[in-house]
N, C-alpha and C positions, 0 to 999 in steps of 0.2 A: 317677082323681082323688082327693085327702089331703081326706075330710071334716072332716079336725079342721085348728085354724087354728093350723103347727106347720108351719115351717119350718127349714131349715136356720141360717138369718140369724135365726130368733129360737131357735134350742135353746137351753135355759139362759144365758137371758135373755142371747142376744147372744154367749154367750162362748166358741160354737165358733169361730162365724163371725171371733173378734177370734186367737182360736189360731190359725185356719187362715192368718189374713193374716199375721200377726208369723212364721209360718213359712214361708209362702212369700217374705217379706221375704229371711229368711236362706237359703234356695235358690237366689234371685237374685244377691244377693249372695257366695255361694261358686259357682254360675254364673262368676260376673264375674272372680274372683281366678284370677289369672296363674299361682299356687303349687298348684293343685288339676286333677287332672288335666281336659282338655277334653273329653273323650267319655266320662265316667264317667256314670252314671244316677243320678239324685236322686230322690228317693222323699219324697210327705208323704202319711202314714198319720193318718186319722180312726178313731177305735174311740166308738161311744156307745152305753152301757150301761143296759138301761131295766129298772127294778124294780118291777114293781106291786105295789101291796097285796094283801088278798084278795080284796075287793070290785071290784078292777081299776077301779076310779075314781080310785084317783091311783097316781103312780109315783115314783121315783127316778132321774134321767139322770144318770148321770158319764160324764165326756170325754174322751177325752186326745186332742193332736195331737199327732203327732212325725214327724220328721224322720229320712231316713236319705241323709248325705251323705260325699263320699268325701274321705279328710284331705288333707293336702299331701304334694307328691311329694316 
């Protein structure tokens, strides 16, 4: 069990969680398109990067979400 009070849906105040939805938006939506192949594999890749001080009493998170989707045929 996470004793510190540190979820995914609040990592940097909210804004994995708002990445990871706006890219699975776009998953679904190239999903859906007629023009990209149908049994290709979509991939959304989270990376969060934690940097602690020295004292390891605070840190630095940066984010990224991306997407790996396949073009039109």
């Amino acid at each position: 069990m996470n004793p510190y009070p540190m979820n995914y849906q609040n990592l940097a105040g909210g804004a994995v969680a708002e990445q990871f939805n706006r890219k699975l938006g776009e998953v679904l939506v190239n999903i859906d398109d007629p023009n990209t192949p149908a049994k290709a594999k979509r991939e959304i890749c989270i990376k969060v990067t934690f940097a602690p001080n020295e004292e390891r009493d605070r840190f630095e998170i940066t984010a990224a979400v991306t997407t790996k989707l396949p073009g039109l045929r």
